[in-house]
N, C-alpha and C positions, 0 to 999 in steps of 0.2 A: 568298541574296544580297539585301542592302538595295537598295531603289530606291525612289525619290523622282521624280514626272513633274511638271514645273512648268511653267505657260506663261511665268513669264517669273519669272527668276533674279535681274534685277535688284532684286527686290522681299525677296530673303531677306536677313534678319541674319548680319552675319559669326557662324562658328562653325554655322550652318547644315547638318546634313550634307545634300550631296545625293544622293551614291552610293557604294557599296563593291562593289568586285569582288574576287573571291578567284583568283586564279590559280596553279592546280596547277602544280607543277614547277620545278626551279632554273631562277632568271631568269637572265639572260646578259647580259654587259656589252655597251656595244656597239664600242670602243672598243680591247678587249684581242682580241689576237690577230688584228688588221684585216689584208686581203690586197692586193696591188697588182698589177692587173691590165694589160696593156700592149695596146692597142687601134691596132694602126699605130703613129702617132708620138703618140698619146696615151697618161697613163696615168690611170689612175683608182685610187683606194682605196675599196674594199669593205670592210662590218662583216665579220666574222667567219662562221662556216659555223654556230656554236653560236647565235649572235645569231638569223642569218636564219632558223633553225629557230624558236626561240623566239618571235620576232614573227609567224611563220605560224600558232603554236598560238593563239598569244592572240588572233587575228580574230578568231571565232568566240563566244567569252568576253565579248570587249569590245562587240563589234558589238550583241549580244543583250542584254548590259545596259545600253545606251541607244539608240545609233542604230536598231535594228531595230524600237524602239518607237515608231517615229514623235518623238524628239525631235533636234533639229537641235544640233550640235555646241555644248559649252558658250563662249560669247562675252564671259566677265565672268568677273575676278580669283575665282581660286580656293586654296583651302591645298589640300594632297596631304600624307597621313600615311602613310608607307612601309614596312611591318614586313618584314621579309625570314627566313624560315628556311631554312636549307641544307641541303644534305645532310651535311655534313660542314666542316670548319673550314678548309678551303681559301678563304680571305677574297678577296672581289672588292673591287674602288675601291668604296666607296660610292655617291662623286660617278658614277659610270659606270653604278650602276645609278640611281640616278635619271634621266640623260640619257635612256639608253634606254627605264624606264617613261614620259618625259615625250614620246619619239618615238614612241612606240608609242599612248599614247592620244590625241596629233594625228593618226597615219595612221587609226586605226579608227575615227576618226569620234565619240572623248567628249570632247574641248575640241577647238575653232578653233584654237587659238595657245599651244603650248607653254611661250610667254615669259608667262602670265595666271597660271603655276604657283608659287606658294611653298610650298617644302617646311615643315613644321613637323614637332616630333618628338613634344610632349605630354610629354616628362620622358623617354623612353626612347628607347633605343638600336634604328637604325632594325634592325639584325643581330642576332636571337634566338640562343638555343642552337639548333645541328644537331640535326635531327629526321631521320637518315635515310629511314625510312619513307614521309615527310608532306611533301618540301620544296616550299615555296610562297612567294608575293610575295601580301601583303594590300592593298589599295591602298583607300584611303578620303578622298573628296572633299566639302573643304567651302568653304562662299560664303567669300569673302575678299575684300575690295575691294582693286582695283591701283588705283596712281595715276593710271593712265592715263583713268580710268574719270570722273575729275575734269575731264578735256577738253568742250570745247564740242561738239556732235552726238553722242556717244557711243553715247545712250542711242538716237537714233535712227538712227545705221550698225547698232545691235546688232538694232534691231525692223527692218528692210529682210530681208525672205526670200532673195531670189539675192546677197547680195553677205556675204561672208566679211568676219570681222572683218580688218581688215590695222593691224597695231601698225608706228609707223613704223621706219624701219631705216637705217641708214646705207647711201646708196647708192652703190655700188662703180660705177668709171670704169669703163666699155667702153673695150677695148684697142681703138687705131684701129689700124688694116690698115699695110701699110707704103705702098700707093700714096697712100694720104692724108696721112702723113706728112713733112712738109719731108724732104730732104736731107739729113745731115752727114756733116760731112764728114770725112776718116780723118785719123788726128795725123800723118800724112806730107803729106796734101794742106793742115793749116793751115800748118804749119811754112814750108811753098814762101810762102806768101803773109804 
């Protein structure tokens, strides 16, 4: 396993590499074969049972090759180069494995912010030939600057130790409650009036 420990990321040239993790085993989408789970009068959708295994192996893997080393999640535009060998030629979304390796290395602690990610390919196809024997996901990270990184403060929300990068996001209304809500009134009661 390649590794690279930098005090500060902002400093590398794009095309930089900074990390490569090699991960045993077919990846899993997260996306296919999702379950809906019914909680009272809620419901929820859950990834997949092959998913949540998958992301439980890759802790371990991920966590070791950066956050265990004492470096604090990547904070600054990065490329992600994705090779994927399967076991066989039963083809997953593409797009779905990337989501997943991109959720996967925000929960484990090697980027901040999933959205810093741009996939590149380098000329090849992210889907090798099936390697029964060998299947695995190569994942190899380099500096890449996002736009965002062009903003005023950037550089210093990124050097601040407790505070997460936060990319901003469209923010979704909170539903108000029905007590706080005016009245209306039913097409039988406009109609009278």
């Amino acid at each position: 396993m390649y590794n690279k420990t930098l005090e500060n990321l902002m400093d590398l040239p794009d095309g930089e590499k900074i990390l490569e993790i090699l991960m045993p085993g077919r990846p899993a989408t997260k996306k296919t074969s999702q379950r809906i789970v019914r909680r009272g009068r809620f419901t929820k959708i859950l990834p997949s049972v092959r998913y949540e295994n998958y992301e439980k192996a890759c802790e371990q893997i991920f966590e070791d090759a950066w956050k265990n080393l004492g470096n604090k999640p990547i904070a600054v535009g990065v490329a992600v180069k994705l090779t994927i060998t399967l076991d066989s030629w039963v083809l997953g979304d593409t797009v779905g494995y990337m989501q997943s390796i991109s959720d996967i290395l925000e929960k484990h602690g090697v980027v901040a912010n999933d959205q810093l990610i741009h996939w590149i390919d380098l000329g090849t196809h992210m889907i090798t030939m099936p390697d029964k024997e060998n299947p695995k996901a190569k994942i190899e990270i380099y500096r890449f600057r996002h736009p965002i990184e062009t903003r005023p403060n950037f550089s210093t929300r990124y050097d601040k130790q407790d505070e997460d990068l936060e990319v901003d996001l469209p923010k979704k209304r909170k539903k108000s409650s029905k007590a706080s809500r005016p009245a209306t009134k039913s097409k039988t009661q406009r109609k009278k009036n």
